[in-house]
N, C-alpha and C positions, 0 to 999 in steps of 0.2 A: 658307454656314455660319451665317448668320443666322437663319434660320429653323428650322434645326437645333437649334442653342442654346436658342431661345426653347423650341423644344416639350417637349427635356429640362427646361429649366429649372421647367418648368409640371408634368411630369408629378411630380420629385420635391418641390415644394410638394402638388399631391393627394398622394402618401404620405403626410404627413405627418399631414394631416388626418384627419376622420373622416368615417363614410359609414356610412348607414344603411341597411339591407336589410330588405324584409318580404316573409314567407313564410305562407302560410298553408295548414292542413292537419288534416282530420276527425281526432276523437277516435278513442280504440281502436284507433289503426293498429297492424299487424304488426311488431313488433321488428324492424328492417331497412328499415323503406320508406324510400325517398328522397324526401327536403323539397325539395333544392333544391342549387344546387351554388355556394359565393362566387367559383372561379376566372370566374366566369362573369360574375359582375358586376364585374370588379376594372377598370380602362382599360390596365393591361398585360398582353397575353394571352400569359404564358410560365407555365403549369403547369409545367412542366418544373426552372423554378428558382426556384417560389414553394411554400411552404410556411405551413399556418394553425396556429394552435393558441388553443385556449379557454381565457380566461381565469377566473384564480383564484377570481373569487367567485361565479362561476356554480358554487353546491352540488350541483344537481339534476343533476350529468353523467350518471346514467343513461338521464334524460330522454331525451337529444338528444347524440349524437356527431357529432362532427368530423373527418372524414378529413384530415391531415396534409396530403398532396397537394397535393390540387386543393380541401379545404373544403367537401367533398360533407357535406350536414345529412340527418343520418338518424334515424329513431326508435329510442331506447339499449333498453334490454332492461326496464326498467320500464314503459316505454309510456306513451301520453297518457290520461288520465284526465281530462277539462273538470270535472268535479265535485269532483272532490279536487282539484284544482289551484286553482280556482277558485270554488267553491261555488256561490252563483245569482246571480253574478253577471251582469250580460249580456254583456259582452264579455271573455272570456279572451284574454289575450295574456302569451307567454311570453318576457320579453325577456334575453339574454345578447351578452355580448362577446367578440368573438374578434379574435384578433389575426393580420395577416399579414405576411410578411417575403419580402422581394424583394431582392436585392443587398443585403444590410446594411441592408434601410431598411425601418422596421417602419411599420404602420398600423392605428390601429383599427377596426374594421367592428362598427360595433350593432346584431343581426339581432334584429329584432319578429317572432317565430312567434306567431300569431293560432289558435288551436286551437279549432274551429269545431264544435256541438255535432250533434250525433245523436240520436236517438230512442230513446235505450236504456234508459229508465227510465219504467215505465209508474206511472201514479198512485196514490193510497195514501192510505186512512183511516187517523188516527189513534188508531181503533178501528173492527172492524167491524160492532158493537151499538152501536147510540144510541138514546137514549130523550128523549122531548119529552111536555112536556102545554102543553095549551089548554084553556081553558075552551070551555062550548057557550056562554055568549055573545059568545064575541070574533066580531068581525062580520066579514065578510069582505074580504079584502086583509091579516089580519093578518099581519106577519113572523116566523115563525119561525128563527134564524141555525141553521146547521147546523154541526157540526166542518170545518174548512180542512181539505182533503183537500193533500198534499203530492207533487209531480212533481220531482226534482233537476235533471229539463232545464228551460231557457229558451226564450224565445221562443217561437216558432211549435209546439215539442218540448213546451211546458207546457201546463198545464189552459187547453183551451178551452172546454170544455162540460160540462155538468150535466143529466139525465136522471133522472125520477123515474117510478115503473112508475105503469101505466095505473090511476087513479082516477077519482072524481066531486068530490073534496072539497077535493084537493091540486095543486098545482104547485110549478114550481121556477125559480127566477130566478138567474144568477151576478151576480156582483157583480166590480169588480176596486178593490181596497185602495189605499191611500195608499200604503204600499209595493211595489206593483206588481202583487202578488200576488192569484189569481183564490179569491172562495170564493161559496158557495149560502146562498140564505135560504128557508126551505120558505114556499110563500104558502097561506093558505086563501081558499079561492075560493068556497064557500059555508057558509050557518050550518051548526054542529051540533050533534048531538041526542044527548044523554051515551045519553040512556034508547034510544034505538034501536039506536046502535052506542057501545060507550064505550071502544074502541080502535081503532088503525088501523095496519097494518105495510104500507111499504111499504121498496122497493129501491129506491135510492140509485146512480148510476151517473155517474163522473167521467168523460171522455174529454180525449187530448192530442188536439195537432194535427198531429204528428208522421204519416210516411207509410211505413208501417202505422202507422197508431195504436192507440194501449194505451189500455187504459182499468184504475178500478180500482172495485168496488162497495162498497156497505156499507148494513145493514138497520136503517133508522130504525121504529122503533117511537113511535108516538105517543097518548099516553092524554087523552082528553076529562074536564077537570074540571069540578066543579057553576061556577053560575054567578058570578061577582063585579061589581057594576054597573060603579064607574069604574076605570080604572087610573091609576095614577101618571103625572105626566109631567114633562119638562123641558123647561125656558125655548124650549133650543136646542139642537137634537138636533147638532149639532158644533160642538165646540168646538177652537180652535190656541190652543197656550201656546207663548211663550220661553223655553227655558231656557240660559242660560252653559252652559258646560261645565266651569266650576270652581267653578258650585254644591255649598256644602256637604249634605251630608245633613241631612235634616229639614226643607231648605226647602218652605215652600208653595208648589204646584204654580195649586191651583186648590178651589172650595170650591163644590160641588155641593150642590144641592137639587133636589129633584124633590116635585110637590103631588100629593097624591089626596084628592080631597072625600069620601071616605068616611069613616067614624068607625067606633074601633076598631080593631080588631086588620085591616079592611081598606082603614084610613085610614095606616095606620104602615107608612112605608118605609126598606124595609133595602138596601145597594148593594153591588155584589159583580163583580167582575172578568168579565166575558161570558168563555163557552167559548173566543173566539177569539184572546183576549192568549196570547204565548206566555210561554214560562219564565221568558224572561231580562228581559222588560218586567215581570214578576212580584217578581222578586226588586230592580229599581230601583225601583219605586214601589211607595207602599201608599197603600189605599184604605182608608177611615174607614169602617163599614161601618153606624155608627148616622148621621154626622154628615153625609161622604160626601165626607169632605176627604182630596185626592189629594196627597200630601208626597212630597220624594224620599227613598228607603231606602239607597241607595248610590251614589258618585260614579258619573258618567257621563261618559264620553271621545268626544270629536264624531269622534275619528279613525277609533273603530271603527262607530259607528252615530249619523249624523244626525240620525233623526227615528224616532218610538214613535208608534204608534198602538193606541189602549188604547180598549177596549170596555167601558164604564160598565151595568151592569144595576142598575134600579130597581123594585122587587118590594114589592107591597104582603103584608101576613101575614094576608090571607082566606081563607075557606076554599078558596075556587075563586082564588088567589093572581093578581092583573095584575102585568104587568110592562111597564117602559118602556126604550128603547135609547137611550146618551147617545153618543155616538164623541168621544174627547178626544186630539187629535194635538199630541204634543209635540217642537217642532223645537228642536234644540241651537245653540248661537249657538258659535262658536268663540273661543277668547281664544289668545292668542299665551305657553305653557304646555310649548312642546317646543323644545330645543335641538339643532340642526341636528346631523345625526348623519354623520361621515366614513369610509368605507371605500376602502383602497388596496391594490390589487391588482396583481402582478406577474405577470410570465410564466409560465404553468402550463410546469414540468418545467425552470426556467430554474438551481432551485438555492436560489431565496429562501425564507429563512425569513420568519416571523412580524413586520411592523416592519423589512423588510427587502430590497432590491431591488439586483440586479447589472446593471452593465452593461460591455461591450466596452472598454476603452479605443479600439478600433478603432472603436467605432461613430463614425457619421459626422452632422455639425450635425442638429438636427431630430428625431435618434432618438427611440423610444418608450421609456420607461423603464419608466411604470407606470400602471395608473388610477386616477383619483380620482373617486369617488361621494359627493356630498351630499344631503343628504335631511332635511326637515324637518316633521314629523305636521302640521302645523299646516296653514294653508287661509291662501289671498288671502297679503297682504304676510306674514303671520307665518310661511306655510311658503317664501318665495324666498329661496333662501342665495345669497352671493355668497362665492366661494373668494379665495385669494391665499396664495403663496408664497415661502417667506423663507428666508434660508439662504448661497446663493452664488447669484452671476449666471450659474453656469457648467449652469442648469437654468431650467425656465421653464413656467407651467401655459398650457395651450392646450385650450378650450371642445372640446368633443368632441361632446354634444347634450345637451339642456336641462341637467342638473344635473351634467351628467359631465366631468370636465377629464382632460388629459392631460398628466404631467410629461417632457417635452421634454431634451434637448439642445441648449444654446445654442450650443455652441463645443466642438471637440475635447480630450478627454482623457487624459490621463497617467499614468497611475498611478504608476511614479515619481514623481510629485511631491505628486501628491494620491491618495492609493490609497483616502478614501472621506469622502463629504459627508453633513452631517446637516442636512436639511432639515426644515421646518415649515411645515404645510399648516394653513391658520386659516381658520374656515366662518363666515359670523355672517347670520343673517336680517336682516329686514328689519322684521320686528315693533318694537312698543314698549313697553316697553323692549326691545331689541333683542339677545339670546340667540347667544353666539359659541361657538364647540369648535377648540381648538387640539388638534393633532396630529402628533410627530417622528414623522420618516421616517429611515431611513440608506440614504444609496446609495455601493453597494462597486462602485468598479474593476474588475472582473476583468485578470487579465493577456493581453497579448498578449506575440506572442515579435517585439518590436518593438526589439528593444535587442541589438546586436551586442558580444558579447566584447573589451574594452577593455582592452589591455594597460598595464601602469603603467608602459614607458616603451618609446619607439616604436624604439631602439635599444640593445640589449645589448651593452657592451662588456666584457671579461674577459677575464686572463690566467690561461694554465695553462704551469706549468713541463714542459720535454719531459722522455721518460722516466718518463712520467706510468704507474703499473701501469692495466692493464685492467681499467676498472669505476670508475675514478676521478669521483670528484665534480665536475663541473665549476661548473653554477650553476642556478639557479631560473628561469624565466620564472611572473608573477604576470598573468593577465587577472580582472575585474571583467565581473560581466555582471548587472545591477539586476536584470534579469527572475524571475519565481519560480517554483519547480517545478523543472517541466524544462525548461521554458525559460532557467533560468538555471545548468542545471547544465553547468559546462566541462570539455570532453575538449582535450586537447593531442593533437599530432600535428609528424612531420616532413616536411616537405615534401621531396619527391625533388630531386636534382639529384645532375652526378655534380660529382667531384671526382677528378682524377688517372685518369681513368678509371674510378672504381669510383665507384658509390653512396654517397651519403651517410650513407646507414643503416647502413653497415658501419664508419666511423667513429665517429658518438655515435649514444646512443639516448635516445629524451622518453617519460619516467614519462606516460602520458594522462592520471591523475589528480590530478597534484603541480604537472607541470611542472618536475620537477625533468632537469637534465642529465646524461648521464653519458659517459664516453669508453669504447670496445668496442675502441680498440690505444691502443698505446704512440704516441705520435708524437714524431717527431724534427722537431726547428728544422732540421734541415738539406736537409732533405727539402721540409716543408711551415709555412710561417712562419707563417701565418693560414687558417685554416679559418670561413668565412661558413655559416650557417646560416637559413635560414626556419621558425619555430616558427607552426602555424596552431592558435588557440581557436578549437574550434567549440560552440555551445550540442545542447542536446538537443531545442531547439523544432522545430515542423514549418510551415514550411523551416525550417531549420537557416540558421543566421546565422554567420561564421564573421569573424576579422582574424587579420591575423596582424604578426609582428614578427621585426626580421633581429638575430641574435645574432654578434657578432664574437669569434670565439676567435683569440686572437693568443699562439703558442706564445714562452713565455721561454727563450731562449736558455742551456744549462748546460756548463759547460765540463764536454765528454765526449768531445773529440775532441783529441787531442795534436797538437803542430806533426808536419808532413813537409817534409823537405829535398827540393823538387824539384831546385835546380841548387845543384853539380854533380848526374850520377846516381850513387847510392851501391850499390856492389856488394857484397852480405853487409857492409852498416856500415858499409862504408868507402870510401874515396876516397882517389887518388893525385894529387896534383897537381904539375908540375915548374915548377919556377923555377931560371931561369939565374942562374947565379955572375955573371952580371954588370950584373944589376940593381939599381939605384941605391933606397938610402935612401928610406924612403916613397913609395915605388913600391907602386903597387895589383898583389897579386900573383895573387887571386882575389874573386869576388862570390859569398859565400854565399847561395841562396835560399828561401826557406822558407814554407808556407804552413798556415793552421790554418782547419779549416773550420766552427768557431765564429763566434761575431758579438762585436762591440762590444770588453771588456776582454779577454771569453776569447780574442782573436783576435789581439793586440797582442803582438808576439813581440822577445824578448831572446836577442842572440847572443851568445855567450861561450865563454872557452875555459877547462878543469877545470883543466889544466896546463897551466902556461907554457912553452914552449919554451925550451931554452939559451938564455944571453942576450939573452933578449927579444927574438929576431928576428922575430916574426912578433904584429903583434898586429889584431884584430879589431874593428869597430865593431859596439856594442852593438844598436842600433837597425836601421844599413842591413845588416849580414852582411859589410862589405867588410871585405878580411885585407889588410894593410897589412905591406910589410917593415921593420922597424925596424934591421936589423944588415947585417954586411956579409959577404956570402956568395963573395969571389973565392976565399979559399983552403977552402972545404970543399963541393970539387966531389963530386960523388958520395954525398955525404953523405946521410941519410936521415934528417928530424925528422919524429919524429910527437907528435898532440896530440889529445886529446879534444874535441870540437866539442860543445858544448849548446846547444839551442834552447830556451827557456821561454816561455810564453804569462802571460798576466797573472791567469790567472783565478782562482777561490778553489773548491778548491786550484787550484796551478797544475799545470801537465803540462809532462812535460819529453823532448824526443826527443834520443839521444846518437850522434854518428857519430865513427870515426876520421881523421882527415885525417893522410896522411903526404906530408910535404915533401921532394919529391926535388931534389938540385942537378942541373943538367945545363949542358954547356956550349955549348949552344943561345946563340943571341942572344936578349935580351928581345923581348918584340913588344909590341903595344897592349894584346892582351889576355894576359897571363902565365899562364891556369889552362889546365893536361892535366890535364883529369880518367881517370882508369885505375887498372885494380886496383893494388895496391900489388904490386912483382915478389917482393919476399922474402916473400910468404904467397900467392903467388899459387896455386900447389898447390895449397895446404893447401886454399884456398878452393874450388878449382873440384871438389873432391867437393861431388856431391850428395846430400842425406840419404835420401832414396828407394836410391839405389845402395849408400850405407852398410848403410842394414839391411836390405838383399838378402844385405851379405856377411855380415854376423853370423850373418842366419837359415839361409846355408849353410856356417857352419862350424860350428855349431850341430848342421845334420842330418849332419853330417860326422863329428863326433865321438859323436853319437849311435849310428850304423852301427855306427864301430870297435868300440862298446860291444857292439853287439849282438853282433856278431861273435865278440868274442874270449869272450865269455860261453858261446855255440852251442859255441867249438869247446872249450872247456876240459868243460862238460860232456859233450859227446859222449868226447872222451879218458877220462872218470872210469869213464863207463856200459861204454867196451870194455875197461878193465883188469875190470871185475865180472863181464863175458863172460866171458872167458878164463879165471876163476876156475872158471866153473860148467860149459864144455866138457867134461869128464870124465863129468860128471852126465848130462850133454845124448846120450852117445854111447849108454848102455844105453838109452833111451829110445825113441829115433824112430828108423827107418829106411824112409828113404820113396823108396829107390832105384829102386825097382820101378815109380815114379810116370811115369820117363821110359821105359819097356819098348815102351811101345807104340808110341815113334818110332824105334828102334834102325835097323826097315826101313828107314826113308825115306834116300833115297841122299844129302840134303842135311845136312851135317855142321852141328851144333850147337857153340856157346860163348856165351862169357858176356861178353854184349853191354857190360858196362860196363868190361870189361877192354880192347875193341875201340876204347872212344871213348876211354879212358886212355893209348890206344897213339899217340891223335893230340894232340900238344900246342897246335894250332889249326888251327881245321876250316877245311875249304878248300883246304889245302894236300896232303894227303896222302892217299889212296883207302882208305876205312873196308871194311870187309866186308861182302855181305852181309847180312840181316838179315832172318827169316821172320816175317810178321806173319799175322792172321787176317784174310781180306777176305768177307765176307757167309757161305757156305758153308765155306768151304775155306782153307788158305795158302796166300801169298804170299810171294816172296819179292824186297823192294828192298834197295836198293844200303844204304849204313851213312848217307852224308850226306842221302838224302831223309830219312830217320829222325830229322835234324834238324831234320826239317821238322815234325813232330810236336811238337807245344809243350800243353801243361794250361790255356796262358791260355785265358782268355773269350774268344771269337769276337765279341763285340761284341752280339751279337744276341738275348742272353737266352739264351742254349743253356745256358750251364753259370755257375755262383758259383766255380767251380777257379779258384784262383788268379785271380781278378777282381783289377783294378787296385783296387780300391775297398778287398781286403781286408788282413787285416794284413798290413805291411809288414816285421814282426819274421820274418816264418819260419813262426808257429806253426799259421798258417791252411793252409798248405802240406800241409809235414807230417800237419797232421790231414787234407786231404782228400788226401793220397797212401793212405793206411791204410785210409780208407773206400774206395777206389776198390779197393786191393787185396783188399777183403772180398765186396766185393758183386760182383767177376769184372766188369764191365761188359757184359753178355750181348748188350746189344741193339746197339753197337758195327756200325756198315756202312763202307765204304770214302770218302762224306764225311767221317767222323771227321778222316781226314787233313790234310783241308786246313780243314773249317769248323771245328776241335774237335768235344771232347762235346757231345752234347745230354740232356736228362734222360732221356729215354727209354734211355741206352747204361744207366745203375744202378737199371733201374727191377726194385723186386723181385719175384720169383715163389716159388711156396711151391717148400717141398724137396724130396726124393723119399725112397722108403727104403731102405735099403743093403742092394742085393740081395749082396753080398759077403760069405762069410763073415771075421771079423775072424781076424786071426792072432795077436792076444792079447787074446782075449775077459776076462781078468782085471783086462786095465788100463781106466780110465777113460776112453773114445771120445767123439771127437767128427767126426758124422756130418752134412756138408751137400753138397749139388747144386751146381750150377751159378749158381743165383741165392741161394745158401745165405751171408749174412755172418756175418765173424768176431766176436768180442765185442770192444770197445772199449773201453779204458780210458781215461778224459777224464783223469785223471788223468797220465798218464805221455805225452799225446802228445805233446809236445816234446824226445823223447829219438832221434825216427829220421830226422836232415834231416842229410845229409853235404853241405860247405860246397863240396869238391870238384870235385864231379861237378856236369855241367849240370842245368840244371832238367828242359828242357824232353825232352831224350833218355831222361833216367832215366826220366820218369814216362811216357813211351811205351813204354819198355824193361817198364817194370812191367805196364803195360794189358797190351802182348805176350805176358810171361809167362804172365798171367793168364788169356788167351784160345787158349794152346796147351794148356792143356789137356784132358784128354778130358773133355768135358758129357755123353758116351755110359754115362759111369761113375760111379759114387760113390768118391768120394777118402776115405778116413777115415785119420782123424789119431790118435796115438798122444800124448795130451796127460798130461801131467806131472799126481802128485797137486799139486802146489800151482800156483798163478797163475802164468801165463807172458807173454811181452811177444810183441811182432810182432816180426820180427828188424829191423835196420837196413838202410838201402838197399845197402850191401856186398853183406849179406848173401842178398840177393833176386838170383837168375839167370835168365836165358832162353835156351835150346840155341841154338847157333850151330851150322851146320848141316855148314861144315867138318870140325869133331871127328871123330873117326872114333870115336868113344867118347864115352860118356854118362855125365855127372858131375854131381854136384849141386855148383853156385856157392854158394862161402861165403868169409870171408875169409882173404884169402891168407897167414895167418899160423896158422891153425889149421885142418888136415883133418878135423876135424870136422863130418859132414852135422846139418844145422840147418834149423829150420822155423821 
């Protein structure tokens, strides 16, 4: 494990560090090419769970992109450009920082991309005409400078060469500058002769060194002037000046002279800036141009340009003008003039604003919080800055590479406690006087979901009184959770477990965002005394953090339950108990016992008696129930005291249960224990009815007297309805004669009568032999005995067949009667030899249309009414409770009636002789069916008027 340890321990100290990477890669590459890859240089090879990202102060992100990943360096979509990035300088290097992150442990990586030039810029006159003169006597090897032709590449890519077209007179020499830079001087190579030739054009031709190389040309024209003997000169054709770099303007530089022994206008010389000074040397210095005094024009900064090299021209004003070349190189001295400059950079996409850097509370010792860059314009000790930081010890600056530091993690952090530090980052050179840059920083905390739901108190105790309604308030549970967001936002919840077998959740329920409690039943102390609960806070972090805490609901006991007398056992109230005549003076005669299934006060029970017994013979203790004889019982044997017994409980209010006790003498001998408990014998009766059996009897003397009602109702109006008959038989005889009706059965040898006279003749069936009786069986008559015909009944066959007289229907009668009249209307046609024993089925009344009365009428004047066989009579709903005789059986009449109804001829149309005004169905008297005895054919009607009636 040793060596285990060590190698961890080693690798997370490199994290922490810094590490420099260089890459290098040609200009103009394709948007996309790949530089290089940092998974690759890192010493832990887990791509898979390292991630990079670029930091903040690298501006140029289109430059150069960073793949997240694995820190693949590729060219961004603006592309490399060595010249705009760089200008001429010789070596471009493109330096940024990226940061990488392994398990929580960040690192910085400082990648040097070195952008290496290319040949893509071919050379270039500053103009493509030039014009020169020389005199015909300058003698040969004079210098003429040419215009700096300009290449934007370096090195090997810039001007190598100068080329000048084929002459006799000219040549071309390069030159390379103080500043590095390559230019031409045209040489004259022999004398020349104005008068023979007095101009000369040639071409001019730059070449790089670059492969292909470019080149760029440009057409020198040169004019031959008359002669001038001497030319001007100076001392020292170069000259080097010092200059500070916090020279004011106007200082004196340098103070030129140059001699020409000639006199006149070609002894006077005038100085003048040579073609080859550029702009910006132009516009810092001025040259005196009678005197030839070089001053400065404007300040000059060593940070942006070292050293000037300036080309001094001396020109006499003859007519054939000499000139002389002075070169004056002015190197800048640096002063210590710039205060070290500080940039702090945080994690690109981290969150940080401006001044402002987050970190993990999670993160772990060493972490990287942010970078610090110092920088100083200055040169030698004035530009070395030395950092240091101030603030809390709980952060620490750590060298990263030359000027770079890195702000550290000394010690794990809390944000609970400290949620954010402001630190100060202080830079100060090394110059004299020595130049400092103080700079705050703030670094914020961020949260982690480090802090678990803390309840404010680790057990809840609380009482709820029973009988509590449902939904009842019971109590709060309060957790604390520091963390922020949703990290610190708490949900409540109930822990499952049962209770009594059931669930807990069906007991109370937890509000999840209150923590409030509530009760979902009622609970009884008696039942259930204390109900335990598990309340769990949980956070909304990820994971999720949770505690939880036990709430103790301990129900209070409410007097709700009254005493019971278990001993003696009390039968409906009471109790008989006997004691002997000759039991002595406070003698224990019985042990009242009694129990209350309350707790505590409510439970604490008082025994007592309402009424005192005679003479105080019997008295009771309050507390224990014991009945004590106080008197003397030899001479009242047989005797019977009775006394109200009360029990009371103590509770508020109090409950009170009351029983009888009756004291019987007997002259038994005493025994040990003196109570017989037993019904008391003089209410013994009374008592032993049960109230179930009681109002069985009421509800059947009830339906009893109901009947009589119906009854005597049924028959009083039937009696009323046959006196109005009787009235109107006279009427009735001119009207109908429907004798003929029975003509067509005279043949048959089977004598007819009137079946309800037959069953009238038997006073109870079974006994005596009925007659007889033709019924219709499928085709044809039949004829059975009188008592199968009792067999015939209208009830429902159980089966759905028929509603006739169903048990279901009214019990009064009037359902009867109304389907006796419909059955006599509608003939029952479809009626088979089943009928007998299953009942009707619906198909016996099922209707058919009528036919038409092939018969002529035999009193076509009176008002007819003509039906068939499936032809019904009209019905008056009205009057149907006028034709039920109470008399006659049910079940034979209404077979008697089918019968009649089914002997008649369906071969024939019946027509009826109807009254002008509304007539009734007659009564069941009045309805007959041939008895086949008769020797004679009669229409049945009631036997108190021979009147035939329909």
């Amino acid at each position: 494990m040793g060596p285990l340890r060590l190698l961890a321990a080693s690798c997370l100290l490199a994290m922490s560090r810094c590490k420099t990477v260089r890459y290098r890669t040609d200009e103009e590459g394709a948007p996309g090419t790949v530089i290089g890859t940092l998974a690759d240089e890192m010493p832990v090879k887990a791509p898979g769970e390292m991630s990079f990202r670029l930091m903040r102060q690298f501006s140029n992100s289109s430059l150069v992109r960073v793949r997240e990943e694995d820190g693949q360096l590729s060219i961004g979509e603006a592309g490399l450009d060595r010249e705009r990035l760089c200008g001429q300088a010789p070596q471009c290097v493109l330096a940024f920082d990226v940061v990488s992150c392994w398990r929580e442990r960040y690192r910085l990586v400082h990648v040097e991309l070195e952008v290496r030039d290319i040949n893509d810029n071919a050379p270039r006159f500053p103009r493509a005409q030039m014009t020169l003169e020389v005199s015909e006597s300058a003698a040969p090897g004079t210098r003429l400078p040419l215009e700096v032709a300009v290449d934007e590449d370096v090195g090997s890519n810039s001007i190598q060469s100068f080329q000048v077209s084929l002459n006799s007179h000219f040549g071309v020499e390069a030159q390379t500058r103080a500043d590095g830079a390559r230019c031409a001087d045209l040489v004259l190579l022999q004398e020349l002769d104005r008068e023979r030739q007095p101009s000369y054009t040639l071409e001019l031709v730059a070449k790089d060194g670059g492969s292909p190389a470019r080149s760029g040309t440009a057409t020198v024209h040169v004019r031959v002037l008359d002669a001038n003997d001497n030319s001007p000169t100076f001392a020292r054709g170069s000259v080097t000046v010092e200059l500070p770099e916090d020279a004011p303007p106007g200082s004196l530089l340098l103070d030129l002279d140059a001699d020409d022994p000639d006199e006149g206008p070609n002894g006077e010389v005038v100085y003048a800036f040579g073609s080859q000074v550029p702009p910006e040397a132009r516009r810092l210095f001025r040259l005196d141009p009678r005197s030839g005094r070089l001053t400065l024009e404007a300040a000059v900064d060593y940070e942006r340009t070292r050293t000037y090299e300036l080309d001094v021209r001396a020109q006499d004003r003859g007519a054939s003008p000499r000139a002389a070349t002075c070169t004056v190189i002015v190197r800048l001295a640096d002063v210590n003039d710039n205060a070290p400059r500080i940039s702090i950079s945080a994690l690109r996409g981290a969150g940080s604003a401006a001044g402002v850097a987050y970190v993990s509370e999670a993160a772990a010792s060493e972490s990287f919080v942010a970078l610090v860059s110092a920088s100083d314009r200055d040169s030698g000790a004035n530009g070395q800055v030395r950092c240091s930081l101030r603030g809390h010890d709980h952060f620490a600056l750590q060298r990263a590479y030359e000027d770079s530091y890195m702000i550290v993690t000394t010690a794990a952090l809390d944000r609970e406690r400290i949620p954010e530090y402001n630190l100060t980052v202080v830079a100060e050179d090394l110059g004299s006087p020595p130049f400092k840059t103080v700079r705050q920083y703030t670094v914020r905390v961020s949260d982690e979901n480090d802090n678990a739901p803390l309840f404010a108190k680790p057990l809840y105790e609380v009482a709820v009184p029973e009988n509590n309604p449902p939904g009842a308030y019971i109590t709060t549970v309060v957790a604390r959770d520091p963390d922020l967001g949703h990290n610190g936002k708490v949900t409540y919840r109930l822990l499952e477990t049962q209770v009594m077998g059931a669930p807990i959740s069906t007991y109370v329920s937890v509000d999840p965002a209150t923590g409030a409690i509530y009760a979902l039943r009622t609970f009884n102390y008696e039942i259930l005394k204390q109900l335990d609960l598990r309340i769990q806070a949980t956070d909304g972090g990820s994971p999720q953090l949770s505690s939880s805490t036990l709430v103790k609901v301990r129900m209070v006991d409410q007097n709700d339950n009254p005493p019971v007398i278990i001993h003696p056992v009390l039968t409906n109230g009471s109790v008989e108990i006997g004691v002997s005549s000759k039991t002595s003076r406070d003698s224990l005669v019985a042990q009242i016992k009694a129990r209350d299934a309350d707790d505590g006060a409510n439970a604490e029970l008082t025994f007592a008696f309402l009424e005192e017994p005679q003479q105080d013979l019997f008295t009771i203790n309050p507390s224990t129930g014991d009945i004590v004889l106080r008197g003397d019982l030899s001479e009242e044997l047989g005797q019977l005291f009775k006394v109200i017994l009360t029990v009371t409980d103590n509770g508020r209010p109090p409950l009170a249960t009351t029983a009888t006790v009756n004291f019987l003498v007997t002259a038994t001998a005493p025994s040990s224990i003196q109570e017989v408990a037993k019904p008391s014998s003089w209410e013994g009766k009374a008592l032993q009815w049960d109230i179930p059996l009681i109002v069985i009897i009421v509800l059947a003397g009830s339906c009893t007297l109901l009947l009589v009602a119906i009854i005597t109702i049924a028959t009083t109006c039937n009696r009323r309805k046959k006196g109005n008959e009787i009235k109107n038989n006279t009427s009735l005889k001119e009207q109908i004669d429907i004798s003929h009706l029975e003509k067509g059965r005279q043949e048959d040898s089977s004598p007819r009568g009137n079946m309800f006279e037959g069953f009238a003749a038997a006073p109870s069936f079974g006994k005596e032999p009925a007659p007889p009786v033709a019924i219709w069986k499928g085709h044809s008559f039949n004829t059975i005995s009188g008592r199968e015909a009792e067999k015939f009944s209208g009830k429902d066959s159980g089966k759905g067949d028929s509603d006739f007289n169903d048990s279901d229907s009214d019990i009064s009668g009037d359902a009867l009667k109304k389907d006796l009249i419909t059955h006599m209307q509608n003939g029952l046609w479809a009626c088979t030899a089943e009928c007998k024993i299953l009942g009707h089925s619906d198909r016996c009344w099922s209707p058919s249309c009528g036919r038409a009365n092939p018969h002529p009428s035999p009193h076509p004047s009176a008002p007819l009414s003509t039906f068939c066989k499936s032809t019904s009579l009209p019905r008056d709903p009205l009057r149907r409770d006028n034709f039920y005789q109470a008399q006659l059986p049910k079940t034979v009449g209404l077979q008697s009636v089918y019968e009649k109804v089914l002997h008649r001829d369906f071969d024939r149309t019946i027509t009826l002789l109807s009254p002008p005004r509304p007539a009734r169905l007659p009564d069941l008297q009045e309805i007959g069916v041939p008895l086949y005895p008769a020797s004679s054919t009669r229409y049945l009607g009631p036997q108190t008027d021979t009147t035939e009636k329909v």
